[in-house]
N, C-alpha and C positions, 0 to 999 in steps of 0.2 A: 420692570419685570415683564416679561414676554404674556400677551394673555392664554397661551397655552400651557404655562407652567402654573402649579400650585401655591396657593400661598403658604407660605413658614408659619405655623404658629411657635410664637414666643410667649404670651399668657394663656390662663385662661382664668375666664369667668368662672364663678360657681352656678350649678343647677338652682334652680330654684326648690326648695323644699317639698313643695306640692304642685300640682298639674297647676300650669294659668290657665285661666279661662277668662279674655278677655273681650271688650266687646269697645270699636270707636263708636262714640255718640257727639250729637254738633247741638249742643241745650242750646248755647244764645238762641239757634236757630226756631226752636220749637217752646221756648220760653217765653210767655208773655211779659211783659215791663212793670205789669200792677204787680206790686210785692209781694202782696198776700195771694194772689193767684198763681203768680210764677213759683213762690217756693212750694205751693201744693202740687203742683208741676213735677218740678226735682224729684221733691220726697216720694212722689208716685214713679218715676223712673229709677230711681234706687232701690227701690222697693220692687219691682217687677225683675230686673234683674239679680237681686240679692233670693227672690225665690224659686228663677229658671239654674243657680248654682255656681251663677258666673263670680269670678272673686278680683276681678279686675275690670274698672272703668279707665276709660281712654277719652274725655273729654276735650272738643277741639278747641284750645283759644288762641284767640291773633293778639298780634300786639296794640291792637288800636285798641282793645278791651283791655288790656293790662294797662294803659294808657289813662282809660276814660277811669280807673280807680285812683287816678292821683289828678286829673284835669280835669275840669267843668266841659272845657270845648268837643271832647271824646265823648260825651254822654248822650248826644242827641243822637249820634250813630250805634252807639252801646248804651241803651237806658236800662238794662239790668245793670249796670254797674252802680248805677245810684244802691241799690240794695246789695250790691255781688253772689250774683247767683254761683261762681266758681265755689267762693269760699263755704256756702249751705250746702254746695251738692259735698267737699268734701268731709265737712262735718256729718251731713246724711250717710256717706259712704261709710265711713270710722263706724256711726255706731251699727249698721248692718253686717259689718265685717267684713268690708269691700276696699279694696286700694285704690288710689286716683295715683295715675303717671298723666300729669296734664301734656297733651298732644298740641305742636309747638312747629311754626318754619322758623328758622331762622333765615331763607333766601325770599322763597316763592309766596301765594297769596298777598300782596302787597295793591299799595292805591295809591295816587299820587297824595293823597290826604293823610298817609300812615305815620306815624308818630317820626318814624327813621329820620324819614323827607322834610323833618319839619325846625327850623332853626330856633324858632322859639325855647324848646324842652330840649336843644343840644344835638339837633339830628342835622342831616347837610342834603342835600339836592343829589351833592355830588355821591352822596352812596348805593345811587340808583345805578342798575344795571342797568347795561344797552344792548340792544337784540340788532343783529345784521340787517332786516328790514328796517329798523331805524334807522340807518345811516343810509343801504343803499336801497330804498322805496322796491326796486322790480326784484331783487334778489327772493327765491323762492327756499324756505327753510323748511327743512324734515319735518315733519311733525307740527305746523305750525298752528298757531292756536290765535283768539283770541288776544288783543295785548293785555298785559299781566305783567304787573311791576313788580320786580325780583329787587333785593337790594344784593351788592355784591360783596363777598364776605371776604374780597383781598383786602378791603379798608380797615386796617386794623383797628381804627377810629369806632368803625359801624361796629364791630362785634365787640370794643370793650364797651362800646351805648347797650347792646344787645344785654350783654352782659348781665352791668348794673340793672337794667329793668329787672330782667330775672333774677337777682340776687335779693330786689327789695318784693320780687311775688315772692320767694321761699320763705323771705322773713315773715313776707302776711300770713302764709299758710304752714305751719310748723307741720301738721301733718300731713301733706303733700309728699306721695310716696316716689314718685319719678318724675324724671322729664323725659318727653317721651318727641324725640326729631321727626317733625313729617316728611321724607325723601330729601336728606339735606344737600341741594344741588340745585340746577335749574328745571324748570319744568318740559321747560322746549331744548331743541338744541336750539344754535345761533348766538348760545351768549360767552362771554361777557364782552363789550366793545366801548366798555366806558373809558375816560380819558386815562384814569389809573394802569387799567390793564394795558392797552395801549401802547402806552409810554414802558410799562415794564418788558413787556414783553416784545418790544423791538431791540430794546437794550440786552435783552440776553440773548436773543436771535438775529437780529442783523436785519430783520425784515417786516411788516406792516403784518398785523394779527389780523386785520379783516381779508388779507390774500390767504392763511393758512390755518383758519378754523378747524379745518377738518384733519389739519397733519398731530398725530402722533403725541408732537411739542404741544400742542395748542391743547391739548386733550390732558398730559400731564400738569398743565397751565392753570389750568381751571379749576383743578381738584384743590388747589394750593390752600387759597382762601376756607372750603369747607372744611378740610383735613386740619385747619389752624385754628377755625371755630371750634368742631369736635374736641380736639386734643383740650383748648383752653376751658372749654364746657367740663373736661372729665376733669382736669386739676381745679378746676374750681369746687364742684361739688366732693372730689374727695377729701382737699385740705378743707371745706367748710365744713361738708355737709354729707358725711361719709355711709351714712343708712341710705342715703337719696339714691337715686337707679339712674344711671343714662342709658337712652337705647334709640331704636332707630326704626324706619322702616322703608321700603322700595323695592325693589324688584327682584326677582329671583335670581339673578345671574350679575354679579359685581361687572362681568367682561362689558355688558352694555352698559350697566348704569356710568360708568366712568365718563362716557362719552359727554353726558349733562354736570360731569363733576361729583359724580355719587360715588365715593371710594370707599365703600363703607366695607367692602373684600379685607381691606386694609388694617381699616379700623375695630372689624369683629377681631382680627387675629394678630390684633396688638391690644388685645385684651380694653381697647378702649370702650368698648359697650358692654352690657351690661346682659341685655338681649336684644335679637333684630329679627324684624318679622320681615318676612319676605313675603311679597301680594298677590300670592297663585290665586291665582283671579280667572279660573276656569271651571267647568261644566265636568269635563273629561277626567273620570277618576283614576287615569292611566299617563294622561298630561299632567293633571296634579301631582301624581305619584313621581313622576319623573322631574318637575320644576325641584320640588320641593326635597327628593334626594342629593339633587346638585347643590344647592343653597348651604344643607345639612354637609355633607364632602367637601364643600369650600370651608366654609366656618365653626361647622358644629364642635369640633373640638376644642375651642378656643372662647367660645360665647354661644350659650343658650339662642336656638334657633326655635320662634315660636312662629306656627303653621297661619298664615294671612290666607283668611279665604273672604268670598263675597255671596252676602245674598244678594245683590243691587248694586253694579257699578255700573262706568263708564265702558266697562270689559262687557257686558253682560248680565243675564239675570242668571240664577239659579233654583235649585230648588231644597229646600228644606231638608228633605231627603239626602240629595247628595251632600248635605253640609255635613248633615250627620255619619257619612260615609270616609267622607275627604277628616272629620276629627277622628275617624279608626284607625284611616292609613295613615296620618300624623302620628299617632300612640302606634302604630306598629312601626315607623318610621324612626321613631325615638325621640320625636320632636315631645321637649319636657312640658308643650305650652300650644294653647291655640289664640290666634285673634278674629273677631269676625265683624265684619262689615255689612254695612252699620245701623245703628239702632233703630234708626225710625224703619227700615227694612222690615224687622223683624216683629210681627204681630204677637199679640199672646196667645194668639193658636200655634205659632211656630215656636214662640219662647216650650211651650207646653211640649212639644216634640222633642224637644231638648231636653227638658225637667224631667219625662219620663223615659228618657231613651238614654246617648252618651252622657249625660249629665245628671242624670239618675241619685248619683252618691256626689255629696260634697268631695270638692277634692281635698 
């Protein structure tokens, strides 16, 4: 489809009953490893949040934490899992009357040590994505970063390993409300150039992927693998696990995200999500206003669009103030939901801005 034409919606999501109000937090991160210390931890960040009105936590776990719950060798990397700090926060959550959509890659955040890569527990080498500077050293990539081990989700190997991992967290945690996709796609451009992609995609095109990254093909190429995780993600938790939420997050405009494989345009308005936050990740309440109606005209009618704003990114900082400005024009916007970024961000002077201002009244 042309990216000037509209996407079709063919389902739609239901609203969610009440405003969300959610907020991403990274515990491992800020979680001590002594058990009796770190669960007083948790219980204190459920609890500050359960009284600024928010009713949604967004907790970030990687898979090598999901790993180190079933492996001894993951524990020295993740020593909250000896206790599971996941499983207390969402017990903390339940009883304060807070939801947990646990925040989740299935590409990006990766290390050459992640469970995926590792043969031992069933993972392969070979599922490791390949970035154009890997092969060709002086080749200069858009946006380029740090290296950061993606696995590639054309393996259908890698995503039903994926899979099973997450089918035995849902079992651990019965009350675990979502799963929640962090940007499901690559982080950089430059990818995929591993031997799978490769070989596929000379076969359908007549010609070497590392000459035509940037055409067109290579761009509908890439989404392949995530659009195949997504879909099997949604049939999974609906035949299992039909209360369970999928949903997503990324950037305001589907036309760019595609470019790293983020087709989630697609995937809101084939009713495959649940809800998708979009990450207006700006200052300007007039740029916000405008990212964040486009987002809402691409998908809103098809899948709950909840407003991604930031007190503290990579984008910038903000201010308190404006958060509270940018969740009015969301409720004037029609957005049923907000998410805000992220916890450690937010003081309890700012929680307290919120508790007595937009967030005043339980949703």
């Amino acid at each position: 489809m042309p990216a000037n034409q509209p996407l079709a919606a063919v389902a739609r999501a239901p609203r969610p009953a009440k405003e969300v109000r959610a907020i991403w937090i990274h515990p491992e991160q800020h979680t001590d490893a002594d058990e009796k210390t770190g669960r007083a931890q948790i219980k204190a960040t459920v609890d500050r949040y359960a009284r600024a009105n928010f009713n949604l936590i967004l907790p970030w776990t990687v898979s090598g934490y999901l790993a180190a719950l079933e492996h001894e060798e993951y524990r020295a990397d993740h020593p909250t899992a000896r206790w599971d700090w996941l499983g207390y926060l969402i017990e903390e959550a339940s009883k304060s009357g807070l939801e947990v959509d646990m925040w989740y890659s299935f590409t990006d955040y990766r290390d050459p040590k992640s469970p995926e890569f590792n043969p031992a527990i069933g993972g392969s080498p070979a599922w490791m994505a390949k970035r154009i500077d890997e092969l060709r050293p002086n080749q200069t990539v858009m946006e380029l970063d740090k290296r950061v081990d993606n696995v590639c989700p054309q393996h259908y190997q890698a995503r039903q390993w994926m899979q099973a991992q997450l089918e035995r967290t849902i079992a651990r945690y019965p009350k675990l409300h979502g799963l929640h996709l962090e940007e499901p796609g690559y982080g950089t451009r430059g990818y995929c150039l591993c031997e799978l992609c490769n070989t596929v995609f000379a076969q359908l095109h007549g010609r070497p992927l590392i000459d035509s990254l940037e055409t067109p093909q290579a761009e509908d190429f890439r989404t392949l693998g995530n659009s195949a995780m997504v879909e099997e993600l949604r049939k999974q938790l609906s035949d299992k696990h039909p209360n369970m939420l999928l949903s997503a997050n990324g950037g305001h405009d589907w036309r760019h995200d595609r470019i790293r494989g983020r087709d989630w345009g697609r995937w809101g308005a084939a009713g495959w999500l649940r809800y998708y936050v979009p990450q207006v990740y700006v200052s300007d309440l007039g740029i916000f206003r405008e990212q964040l109606a486009l987002t809402l005209d691409d998908i809103g009618r098809s899948c709950p669009v909840y407003a991604g704003m930031a007190l503290d990114s990579t984008s910038g900082k903000n201010t308190i103030q404006n958060i509270a400005q940018q969740i009015e024009t969301a409720r004037d916007l029609g957005a049923p939901g907000v998410a805000l970024f992220h916890g450690a961000a937010f003081t309890d002077e700012h929680l307290e801005v919120l508790r007595n201002g937009v967030f005043k009244r339980p949703a």
